[in-house]
C-alpha positions as CSV (number, residue, x, y, z in Angstrom):
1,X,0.0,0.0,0.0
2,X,3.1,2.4,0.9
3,X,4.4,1.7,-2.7
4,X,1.6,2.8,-4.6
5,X,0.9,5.6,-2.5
6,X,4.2,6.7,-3.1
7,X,4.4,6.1,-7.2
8,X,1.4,8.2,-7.0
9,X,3.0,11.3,-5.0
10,X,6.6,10.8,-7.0
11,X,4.2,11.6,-10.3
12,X,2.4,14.3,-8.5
13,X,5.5,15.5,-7.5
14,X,7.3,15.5,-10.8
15,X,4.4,16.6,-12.7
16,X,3.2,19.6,-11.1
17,X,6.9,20.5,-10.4
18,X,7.5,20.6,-14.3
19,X,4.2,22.3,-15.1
20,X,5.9,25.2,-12.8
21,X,8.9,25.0,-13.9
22,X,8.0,25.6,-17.6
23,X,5.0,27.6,-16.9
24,X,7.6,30.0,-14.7
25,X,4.5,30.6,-12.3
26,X,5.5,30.1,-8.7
27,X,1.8,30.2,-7.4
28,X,2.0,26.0,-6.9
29,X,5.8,26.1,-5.3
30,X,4.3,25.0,-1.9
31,X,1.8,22.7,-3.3
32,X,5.1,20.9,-5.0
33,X,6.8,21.2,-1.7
34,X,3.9,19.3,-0.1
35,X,3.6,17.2,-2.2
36,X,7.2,16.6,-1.9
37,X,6.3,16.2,2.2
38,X,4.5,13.9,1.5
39,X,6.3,12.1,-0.3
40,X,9.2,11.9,1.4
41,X,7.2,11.0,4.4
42,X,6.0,8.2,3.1
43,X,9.4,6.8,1.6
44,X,10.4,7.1,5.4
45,X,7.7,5.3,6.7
46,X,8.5,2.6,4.0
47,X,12.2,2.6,5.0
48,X,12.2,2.2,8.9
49,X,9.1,-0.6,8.2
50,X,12.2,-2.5,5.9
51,X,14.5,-2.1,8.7
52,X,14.0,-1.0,11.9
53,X,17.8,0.2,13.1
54,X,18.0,2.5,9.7
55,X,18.9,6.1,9.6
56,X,17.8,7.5,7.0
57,X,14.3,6.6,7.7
58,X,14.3,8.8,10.8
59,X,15.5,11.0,8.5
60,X,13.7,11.2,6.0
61,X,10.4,11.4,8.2
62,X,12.3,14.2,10.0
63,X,12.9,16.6,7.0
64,X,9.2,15.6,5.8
65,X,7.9,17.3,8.9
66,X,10.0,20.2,7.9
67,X,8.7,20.5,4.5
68,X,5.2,20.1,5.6
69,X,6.0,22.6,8.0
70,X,6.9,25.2,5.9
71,X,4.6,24.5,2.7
72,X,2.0,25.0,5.4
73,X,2.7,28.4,6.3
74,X,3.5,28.6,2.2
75,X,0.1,27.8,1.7
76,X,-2.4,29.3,4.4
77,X,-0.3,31.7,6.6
78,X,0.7,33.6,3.7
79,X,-0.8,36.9,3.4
């Protein structure tokens, strides 16, 4: 289930990244970085299930919080 929920949010990711990169308009920058959140989230989540002593699991769900963090002020603090 973690697999295919990730595929989906690595094409998410990659497709609404290269719509604004091409389109030049910055307006979805912190839905990308959400979506990269996400994302990396879940390929943490994935890792420490694999193997439980790992590091970069930890952080991976670490910097996800960060991202989340910040695309969240991005998208609703913003004024």
């Amino acid at each position: 289930m973690l697999k295919i929920i990730r595929i989906i949010l690595q094409l998410s990711v990659i497709g609404i990244g290269s719509y604004t990169l091409f389109t030049e308009k910055l307006v979805s920058t912190p839905l990308v970085m959400l979506l990269a959140g996400l994302f990396m989230l879940v390929a943490g989540f994935e890792r420490i299930e694999k193997n439980q002593k790992e590091f970069w699991g930890y952080a991976f769900v670490v910097i996800s919080l960060f991202l989340l963090t910040v695309s969240w002020q991005n998208l609703f603090l913003a004024t």
